[in-house]
C-alpha positions, 0 to 999 in steps of 0.5 A, spaced: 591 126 694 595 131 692 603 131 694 602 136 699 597 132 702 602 127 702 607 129 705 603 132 711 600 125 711 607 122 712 609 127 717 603 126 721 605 119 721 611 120 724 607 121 730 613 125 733 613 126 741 621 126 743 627 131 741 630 123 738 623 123 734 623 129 731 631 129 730 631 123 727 627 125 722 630 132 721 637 128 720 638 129 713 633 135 712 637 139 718 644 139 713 640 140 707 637 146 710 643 149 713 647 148 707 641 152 703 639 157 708 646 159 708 649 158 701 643 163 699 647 170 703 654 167 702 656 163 696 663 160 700 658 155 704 658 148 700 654 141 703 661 137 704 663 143 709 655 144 712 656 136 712 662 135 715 660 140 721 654 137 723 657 130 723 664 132 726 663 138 728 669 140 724 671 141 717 676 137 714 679 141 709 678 147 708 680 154 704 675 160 706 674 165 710 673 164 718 666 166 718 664 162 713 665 156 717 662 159 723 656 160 719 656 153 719 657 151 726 652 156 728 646 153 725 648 147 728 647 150 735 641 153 733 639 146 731 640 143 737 638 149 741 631 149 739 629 142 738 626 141 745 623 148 745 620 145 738 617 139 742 614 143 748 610 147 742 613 154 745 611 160 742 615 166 739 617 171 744 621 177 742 627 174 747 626 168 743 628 172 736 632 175 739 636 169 742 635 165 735 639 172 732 644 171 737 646 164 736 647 165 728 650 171 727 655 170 734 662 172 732 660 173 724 658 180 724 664 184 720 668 190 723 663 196 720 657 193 723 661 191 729 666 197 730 664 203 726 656 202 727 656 198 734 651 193 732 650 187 736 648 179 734 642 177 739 640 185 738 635 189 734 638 194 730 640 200 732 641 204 725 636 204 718 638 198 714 633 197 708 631 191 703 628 190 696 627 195 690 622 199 695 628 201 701 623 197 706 624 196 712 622 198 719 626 204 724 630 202 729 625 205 734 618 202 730 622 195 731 620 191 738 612 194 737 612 192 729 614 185 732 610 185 738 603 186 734 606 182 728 607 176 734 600 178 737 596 177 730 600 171 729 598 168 736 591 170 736 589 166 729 586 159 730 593 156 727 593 150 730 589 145 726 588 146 718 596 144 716 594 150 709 592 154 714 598 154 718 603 154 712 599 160 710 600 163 716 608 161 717 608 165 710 605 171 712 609 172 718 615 170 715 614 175 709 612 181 715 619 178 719 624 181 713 619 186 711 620 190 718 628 187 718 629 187 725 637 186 724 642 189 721 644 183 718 641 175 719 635 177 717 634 172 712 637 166 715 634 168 722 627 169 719 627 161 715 629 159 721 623 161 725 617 160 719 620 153 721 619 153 728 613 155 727 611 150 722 613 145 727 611 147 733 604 146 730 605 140 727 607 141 720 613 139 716 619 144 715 621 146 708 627 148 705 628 155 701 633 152 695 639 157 693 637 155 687 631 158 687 632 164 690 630 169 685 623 167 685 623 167 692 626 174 693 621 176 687 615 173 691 617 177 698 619 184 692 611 183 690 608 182 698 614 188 700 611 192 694 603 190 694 602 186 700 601 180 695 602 174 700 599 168 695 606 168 690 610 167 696 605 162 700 604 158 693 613 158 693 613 156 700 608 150 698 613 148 692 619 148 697 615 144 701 614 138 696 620 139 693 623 138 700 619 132 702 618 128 695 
């Protein structure tokens, strides 16, 4: 049996019904993943805030900038909030993307965004952001079509049984996701936050995306933006995976 295996295995095990199940098999997990997810966009984040907040809601020392503490406040409501959504295996809707996006940026998107170009947290888009050496990234006008035929070809694939297959699947939508940058920012941390979902919500065990290995996960969605190339970023998400659960 492969690591992988195992840890799909483990996961099954756990026979997860209830939001205290699977909170409580997220307890460690939830802190590294904030801590990680965060920390890969704004390096002022550390585990000692990201832990503090989610036990105590609070930070007890700290230094930095505002934004950097609502960052971390806001994933733990992001946590919270899709837990039962989790349980209930709910699909990924566009109002769903757009509520995940509201809840993480909400009150952190800074005065030119705000203010100069009258972008919105829990709002797609309304100027052209681009991403990556190739300057991709979708109109503003293309984005809520691109997304709905995105989630369409997701939701239409028999992705609820082979754990591969639905990691597979989670990958190529989380490569499309940042492809199309549907945000003016939080894209990165929106889109981990939704592969996740996705990967729970059927069944699957969640993976965290280290900061310390973010280049090669940059690289990996650089060769899927540049050549439609998902099995570099697939094979990344299955490292992740088993480095997350070993």
């Amino acid at each position: 049996m492969t690591d992988y295996e195992k840890i799909i295995a483990m996961w099954t095990e756990y026979n997860i019904k209830t939001v205290t199940d699977l909170n409580m098999r997220l307890d460690h997990f939830r802190v590294l993943f904030a801590y990680n997810s965060g920390k890969i966009e704004n390096p002022e984040i550390t585990y000692q805030d990201t832990q503090d907040i989610f036990s105590n809601g609070r930070v007890n020392v700290f230094s930095g900038s505002a934004v950097t503490v609502v960052e971390i406040v806001n994933q733990r409501l992001i946590h919270k909030f899709l837990l039962p959504k989790i349980i209930n295996k709910e699909p990924i809707t566009i109002e769903l993307i757009k509520e995940i996006h509201a809840i993480t940026t909400n009150s952190t998107y800074d005065d030119r965004l705000f203010l100069q170009l009258g972008e919105r947290p829990g709002s797609f888009k309304i100027n052209d952001f681009v991403v990556g050496r190739n300057e991709t990234g979708s109109a503003p006008e293309d984005v809520v079509t691109e997304l709905t035929s995105l989630l369409e070809e997701v939701y239409d694939a028999d992705n609820t049984f082979e754990p591969v297959k639905l990691l597979k699947m989670a990958s190529y939508f989380h490569a499309w996701f940042e492809t199309i940058h549907p945000f003016a920012d939080g894209n990165g941390r929106v889109g981990r936050t939704l592969m996740n979902y996705m990967l729970m919500s059927g069944g699957h065990p969640p993976l965290i995306v280290y900061d310390e290995d973010k280049h090669d996960y940059y690289a990996a969605l650089e060769m899927f933006r540049s050549e439609e190339q998902l099995e570099p970023l697939f094979g990344f998400f299955q490292l992740q995976l088993e480095k997350t659960w070993k």
